[in-house]
C-alpha positions in Angstrom: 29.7 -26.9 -64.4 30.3 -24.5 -61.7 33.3 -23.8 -62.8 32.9 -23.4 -66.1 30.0 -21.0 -65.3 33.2 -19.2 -62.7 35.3 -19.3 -65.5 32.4 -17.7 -68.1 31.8 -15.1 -65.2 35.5 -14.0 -65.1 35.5 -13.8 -69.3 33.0 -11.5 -69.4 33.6 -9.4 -66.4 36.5 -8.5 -68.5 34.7 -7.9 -71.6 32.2 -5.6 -70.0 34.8 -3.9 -68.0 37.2 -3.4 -71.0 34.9 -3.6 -74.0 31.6 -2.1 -73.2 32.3 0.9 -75.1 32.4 1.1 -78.7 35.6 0.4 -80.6 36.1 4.1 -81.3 35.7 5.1 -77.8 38.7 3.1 -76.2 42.1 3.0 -77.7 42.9 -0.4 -79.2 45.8 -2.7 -77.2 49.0 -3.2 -78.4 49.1 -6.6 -80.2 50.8 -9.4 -78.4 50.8 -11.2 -75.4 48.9 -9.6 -72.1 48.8 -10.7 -69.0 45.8 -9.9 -67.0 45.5 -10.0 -63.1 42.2 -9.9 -62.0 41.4 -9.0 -58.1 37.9 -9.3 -56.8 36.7 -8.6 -53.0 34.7 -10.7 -51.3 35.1 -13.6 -54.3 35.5 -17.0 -53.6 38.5 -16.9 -55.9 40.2 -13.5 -54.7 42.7 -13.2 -57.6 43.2 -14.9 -61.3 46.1 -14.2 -63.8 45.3 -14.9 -66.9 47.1 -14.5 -70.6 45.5 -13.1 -73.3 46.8 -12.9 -76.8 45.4 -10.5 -78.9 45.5 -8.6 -82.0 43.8 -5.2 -83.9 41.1 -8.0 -85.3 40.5 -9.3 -81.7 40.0 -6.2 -79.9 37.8 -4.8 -82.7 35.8 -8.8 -82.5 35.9 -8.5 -78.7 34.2 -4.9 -78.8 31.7 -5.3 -81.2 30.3 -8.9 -79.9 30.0 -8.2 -76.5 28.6 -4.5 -77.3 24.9 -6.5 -78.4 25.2 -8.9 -75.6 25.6 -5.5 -73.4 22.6 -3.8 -75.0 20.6 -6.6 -74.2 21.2 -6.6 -70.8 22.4 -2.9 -70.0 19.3 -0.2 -69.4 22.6 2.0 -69.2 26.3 2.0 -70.7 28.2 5.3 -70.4 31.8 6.2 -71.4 33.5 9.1 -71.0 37.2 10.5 -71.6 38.8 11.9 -68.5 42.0 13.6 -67.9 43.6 10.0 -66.7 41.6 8.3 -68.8 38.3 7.2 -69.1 35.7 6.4 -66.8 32.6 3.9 -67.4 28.8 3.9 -66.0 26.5 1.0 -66.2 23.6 -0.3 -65.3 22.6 -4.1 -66.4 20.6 -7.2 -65.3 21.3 -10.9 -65.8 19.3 -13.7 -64.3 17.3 -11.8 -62.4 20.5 -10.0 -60.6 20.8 -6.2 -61.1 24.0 -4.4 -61.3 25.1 -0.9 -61.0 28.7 -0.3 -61.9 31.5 2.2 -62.1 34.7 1.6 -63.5 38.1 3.9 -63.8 40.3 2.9 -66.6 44.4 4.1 -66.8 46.9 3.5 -68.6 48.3 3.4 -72.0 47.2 0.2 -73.7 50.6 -0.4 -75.2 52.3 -1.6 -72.2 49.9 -1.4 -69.3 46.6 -0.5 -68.3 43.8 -1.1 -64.9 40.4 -1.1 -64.7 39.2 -0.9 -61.2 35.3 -1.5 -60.6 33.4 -0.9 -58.0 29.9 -2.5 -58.4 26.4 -3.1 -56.7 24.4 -5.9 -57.2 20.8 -6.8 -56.4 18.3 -10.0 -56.6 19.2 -13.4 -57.6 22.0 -14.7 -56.0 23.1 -11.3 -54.5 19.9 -11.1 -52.5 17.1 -8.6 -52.1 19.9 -6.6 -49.8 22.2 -6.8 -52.5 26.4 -6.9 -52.4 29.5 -4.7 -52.9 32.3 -5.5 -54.7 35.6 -3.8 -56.2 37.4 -5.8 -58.9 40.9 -4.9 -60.2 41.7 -5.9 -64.0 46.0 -5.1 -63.7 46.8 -5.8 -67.4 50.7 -5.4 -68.7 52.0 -6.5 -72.3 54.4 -9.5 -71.9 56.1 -9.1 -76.0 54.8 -11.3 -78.6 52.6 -14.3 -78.2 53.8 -17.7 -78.0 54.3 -20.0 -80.7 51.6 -22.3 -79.6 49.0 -19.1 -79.5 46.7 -17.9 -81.8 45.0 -13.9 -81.5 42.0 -14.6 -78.9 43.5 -17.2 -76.9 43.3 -16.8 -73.1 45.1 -19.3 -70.7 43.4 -18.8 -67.4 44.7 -20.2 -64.5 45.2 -24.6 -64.2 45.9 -24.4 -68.2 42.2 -23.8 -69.0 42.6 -22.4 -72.8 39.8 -20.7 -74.6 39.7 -18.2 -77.5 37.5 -15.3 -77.3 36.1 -15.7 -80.6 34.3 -18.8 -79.2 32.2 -16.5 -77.4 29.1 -17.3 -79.0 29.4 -21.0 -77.5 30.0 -19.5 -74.0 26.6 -17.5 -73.8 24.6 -20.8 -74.0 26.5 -21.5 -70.4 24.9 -18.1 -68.8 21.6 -18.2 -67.1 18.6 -17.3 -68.4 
């Protein structure tokens, strides 16, 4: 359970990070294959590569699910265009844990991109002190998905396979 619930954690740190915005407000990925390295300080489980193959449909899907589960949660979600790119400002609570984030996002979305976080949380599990972290999301198109992959399949790392479109069934694994 634990891991699944590590695993659940990763998927939407990645969601929130790269999809917290509306669909209009971030350019949409290339389609195809993209791996995803994902550094976090401090974790348990400093860095995950993970594949993700996606699609226009996925992106748009991946947007415009997690954008409710963020309002729910998120007093604050702010995106701006910069210069470099775009920048992101949150503030959101889940299972008693409060989190204030930043994130920088680069790149072109057609062969590479990075979203770097830095983030604050609060209560819960962080304690009434609270914790740091910075998480790196390092994302670079690969070609065309493989064979065996459908758009919204993810292969994190050990073989795991999910697809995002079976988010739904993941949110009954978060804590209330």
């Amino acid at each position: 359970m634990t891991r699944k619930l590590a695993l659940l954690g990763s998927m939407l740190c990645l969601a929130l990070s790269a999809g917290n915005a509306r669909a209009d407000d971030l350019p949409l990925r290339k389609a195809g294959l993209w791996e995803m390295k994902l550094v976090t300080s401090g974790s348990p489980v400093p860095e995950m590569i993970m594949q993700h193959c996606t699609d226009e449909t996925v992106d748009k899907e991946m947007s415009n699910n997690v954008s409710p589960m963020a309002k729910q949660v998120c007093a604050k979600q702010e995106i701006k265009k910069t210069a470099t790119g775009y920048v992101s400002d949150s503030e959101c609570s889940v299972a008693g844990v409060s989190t204030t984030s930043h994130a920088e996002i680069t790149g072109d979305f057609n062969s590479a991109y990075t979203v770097k976080t830095t983030s604050h949380a609060k209560g819960g599990i962080a304690g009434a002190a609270g914790r740091d972290s910075t998480t790196t999301l390092q994302a670079k198109w690969l070609g065309a998905c493989k064979p065996d992959q459908k758009p919204g399949d993810i292969v994190m790392p050990g073989g795991f396979k999910m697809n995002t479109r079976d988010m739904d069934k993941l949110k009954a694994l978060l804590p209330k």
